[in-house]
GUMAR-451923 format. One line per 10 residues: number of its first residue (from 1); their letters; for each residue z, y, x of C-alpha. Coordinates in steps of 0.02 Angstrom, whole numbers, plus 50000, padded with zeros to 5 digits. Example, Ala and Ser with C-alpha at 12.3 -4.5 7.8 and 13.67 -1.06 7.14 Angstrom:
BEGIN
1 = AS = 50390 49775 50615 | 50357 49947 50684;
This chain:
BEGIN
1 = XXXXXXXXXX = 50000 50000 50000 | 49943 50166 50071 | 50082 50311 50035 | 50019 50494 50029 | 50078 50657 49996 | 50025 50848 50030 | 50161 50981 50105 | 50127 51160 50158 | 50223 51219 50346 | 50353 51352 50300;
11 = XXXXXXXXXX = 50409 51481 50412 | 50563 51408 50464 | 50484 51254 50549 | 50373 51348 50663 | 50373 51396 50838 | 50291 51487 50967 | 50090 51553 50898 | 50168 51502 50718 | 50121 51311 50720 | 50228 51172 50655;
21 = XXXXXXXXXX = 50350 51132 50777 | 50367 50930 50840 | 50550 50926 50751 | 50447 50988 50597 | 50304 50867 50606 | 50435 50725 50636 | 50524 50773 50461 | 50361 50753 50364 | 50346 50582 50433 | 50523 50545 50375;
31 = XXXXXXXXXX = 50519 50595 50202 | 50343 50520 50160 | 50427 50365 50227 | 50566 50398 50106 | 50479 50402 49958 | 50385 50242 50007 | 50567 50155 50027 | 50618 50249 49879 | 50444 50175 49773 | 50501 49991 49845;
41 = XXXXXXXXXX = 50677 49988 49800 | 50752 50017 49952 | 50787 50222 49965 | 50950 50299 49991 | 51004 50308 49802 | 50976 50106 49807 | 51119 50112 49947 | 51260 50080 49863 | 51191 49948 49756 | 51094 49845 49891;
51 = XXXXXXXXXX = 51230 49892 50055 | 51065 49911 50175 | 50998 50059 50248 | 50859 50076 50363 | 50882 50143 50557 | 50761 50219 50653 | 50725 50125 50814 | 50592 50191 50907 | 50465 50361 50866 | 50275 50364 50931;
61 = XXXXXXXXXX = 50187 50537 50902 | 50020 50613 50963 | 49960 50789 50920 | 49774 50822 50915 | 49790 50995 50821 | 49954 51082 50784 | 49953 51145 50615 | 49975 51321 50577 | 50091 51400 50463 | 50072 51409 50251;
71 = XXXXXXXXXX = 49914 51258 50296 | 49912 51130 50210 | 49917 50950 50263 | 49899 50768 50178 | 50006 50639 50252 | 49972 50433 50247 | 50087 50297 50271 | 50109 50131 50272 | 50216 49988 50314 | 50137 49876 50455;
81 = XXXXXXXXXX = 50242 49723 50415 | 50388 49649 50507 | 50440 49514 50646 | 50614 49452 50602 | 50750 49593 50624 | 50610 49741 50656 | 50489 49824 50532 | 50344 49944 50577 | 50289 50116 50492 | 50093 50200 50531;
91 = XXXXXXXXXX = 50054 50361 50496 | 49916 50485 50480 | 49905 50669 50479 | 49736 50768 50380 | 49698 50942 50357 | 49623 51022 50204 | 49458 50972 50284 | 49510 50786 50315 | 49507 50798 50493 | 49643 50660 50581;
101 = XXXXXXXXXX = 49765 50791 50641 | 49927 50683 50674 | 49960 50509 50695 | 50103 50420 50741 | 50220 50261 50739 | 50391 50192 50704 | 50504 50068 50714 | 50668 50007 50623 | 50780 49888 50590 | 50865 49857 50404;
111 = XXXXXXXXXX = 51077 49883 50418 | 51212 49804 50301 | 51322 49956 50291 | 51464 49863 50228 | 51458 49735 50392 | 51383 49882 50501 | 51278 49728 50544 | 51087 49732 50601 | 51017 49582 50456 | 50845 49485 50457;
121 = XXXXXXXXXX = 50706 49583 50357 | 50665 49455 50220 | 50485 49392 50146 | 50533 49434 49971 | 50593 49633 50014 | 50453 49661 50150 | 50330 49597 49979 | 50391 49759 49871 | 50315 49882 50019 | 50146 49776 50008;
131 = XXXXXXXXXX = 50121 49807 50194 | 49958 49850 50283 | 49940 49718 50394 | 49745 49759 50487 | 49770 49970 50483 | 49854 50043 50638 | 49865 50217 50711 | 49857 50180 50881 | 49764 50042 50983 | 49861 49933 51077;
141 = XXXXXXXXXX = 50066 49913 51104 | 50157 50076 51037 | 50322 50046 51116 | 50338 50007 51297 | 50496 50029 51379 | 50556 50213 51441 | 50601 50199 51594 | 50766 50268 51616 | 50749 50420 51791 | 50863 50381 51937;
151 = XXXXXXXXXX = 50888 50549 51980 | 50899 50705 51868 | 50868 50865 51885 | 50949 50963 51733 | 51095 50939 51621 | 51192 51004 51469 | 51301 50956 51369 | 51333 50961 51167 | 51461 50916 51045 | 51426 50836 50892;
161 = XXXXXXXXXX = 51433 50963 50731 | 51439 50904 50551 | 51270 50986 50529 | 51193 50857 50654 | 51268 50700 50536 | 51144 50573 50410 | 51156 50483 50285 | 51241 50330 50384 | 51384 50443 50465 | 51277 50489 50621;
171 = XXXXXXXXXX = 51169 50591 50702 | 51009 50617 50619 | 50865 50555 50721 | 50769 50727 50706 | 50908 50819 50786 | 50881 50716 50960 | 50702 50831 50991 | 50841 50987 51004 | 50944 50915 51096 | 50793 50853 51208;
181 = XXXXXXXXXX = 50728 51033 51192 | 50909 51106 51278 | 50904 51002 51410 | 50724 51066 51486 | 50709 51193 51620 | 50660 51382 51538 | 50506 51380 51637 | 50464 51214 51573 | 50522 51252 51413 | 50409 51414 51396;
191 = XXXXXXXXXX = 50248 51317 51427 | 50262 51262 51249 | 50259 51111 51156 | 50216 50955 51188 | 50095 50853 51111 | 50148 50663 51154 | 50313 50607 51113 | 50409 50463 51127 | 50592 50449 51065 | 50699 50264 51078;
201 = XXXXXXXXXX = 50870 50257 50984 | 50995 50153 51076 | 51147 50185 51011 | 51216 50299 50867 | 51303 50476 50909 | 51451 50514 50780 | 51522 50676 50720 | 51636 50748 50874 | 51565 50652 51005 | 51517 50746 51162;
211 = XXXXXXXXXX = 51343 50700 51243 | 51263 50748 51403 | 51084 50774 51402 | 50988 50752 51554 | 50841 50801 51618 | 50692 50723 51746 | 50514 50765 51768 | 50423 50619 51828 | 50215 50615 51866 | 50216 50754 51743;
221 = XXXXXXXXXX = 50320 50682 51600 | 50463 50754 51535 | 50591 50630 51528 | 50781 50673 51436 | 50911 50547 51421 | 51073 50597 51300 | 51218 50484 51368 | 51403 50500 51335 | 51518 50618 51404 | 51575 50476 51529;
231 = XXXXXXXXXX = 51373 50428 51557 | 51426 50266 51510 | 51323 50228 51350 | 51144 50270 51338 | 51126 50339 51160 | 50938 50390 51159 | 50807 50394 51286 | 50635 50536 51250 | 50484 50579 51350 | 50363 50709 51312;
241 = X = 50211 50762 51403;
């Protein structure tokens, strides 16, 4: 089942030259993929009757053209099908012309909130999102490992506000790109935005927590990984280039 829905980029999710910014783009991509788990039975007002939420795993994006503010844009998506415990999610970006903007990819795993356990994504649920099996965004594997810097070259640090929290009592997946966006260098972070990104979600940030975000360039991508205060948990690992 293909998903799709129109939305218009309003003035506060643009940047610099008044084009969408990547945190804006990103929040499209969640909400079209919202109402397709909302159409299937599976949305966030099914949570407390079914106990299972999804979490975001892994985000693949690629920006041909940026779009502009007011334009208008028609987003596809669909679900890809699953292996086991992981479930994939394509999507496509037009213009009012139908020119291929946008696309990106996304992975996720199904959570019993009541066991705060990761459970197996079943035939009989994956049937109600009547999955795309032969369309894909991108050619080829989507999701090779980030490898994590050795050395860094930046750092900050951030603590946790109530306005950063989700649905499932922790920080919400869009909020990582700012976080990603502190940690760059100003001159770096002048140059503007970046076009290919890839964000992996390792472990969840809660409300209060203090993270440390830190910073590598490497062959010219932009590599931030947001640890704990004590560096000892890797919570989410993003490159951009």
């Amino acid at each position: 089942m293909i998903i799709e829905n129109e939305y218009t980029v309003k003035l506060s999710e643009i940047g610099k030259d008044n084009k969408a910014t990547n945190k804006a783009i990103l929040s499209y991509l969640e909400d079209i993929g919202g109402i397709h788990s909302n159409q299937a039975g599976y949305g966030v007002y099914e949570i407390p009757k079914t106990h299972l939420s999804w979490v975001l795993l892994e985000w693949k994006l690629q920006v041909m053209r940026r779009p502009n503010y007011t334009e208008k844009i028609k987003i596809i998506t669909w679900s890809k099908g699953a292996m086991k415990y992981y479930t994939f999610r394509d999507f496509e970006v037009y213009d009012e012309q139908g020119n291929l903007i946008i696309i990106a990819a996304s992975k996720w795993v199904l959570l019993d909130i009541t066991k705060e356990k990761i459970v197996r994504i079943e035939p009989e649920l994956l049937k109600k999102y009547e999955p795309e099996l032969s369309k894909t965004a991108f050619e080829g594997e989507c999701f090779e490992k980030i490898k994590e810097p050795e050395e860094y070259q930046n750092e900050t640090e951030y603590i946790v506000k109530r306005a950063d929290i989700d649905v499932n009592n922790h920080m919400h997946n869009l909020n990582y790109i700012e976080l990603a966006n502190e940690a760059l260098p100003e001159d770096v972070y002048k140059k503007g935005y970046f076009d290919n990104v890839r964000i992996t979600y390792k472990k969840e940030i809660k409300l209060g927590e203090t993270v440390k975000c830190k910073y590598s360039c490497i062959n010219n991508r932009h590599i931030i990984a947001i640890k704990s205060q004590d560096e000892k948990v890797l919570h989410a690992i993003i490159e951009m280039k």
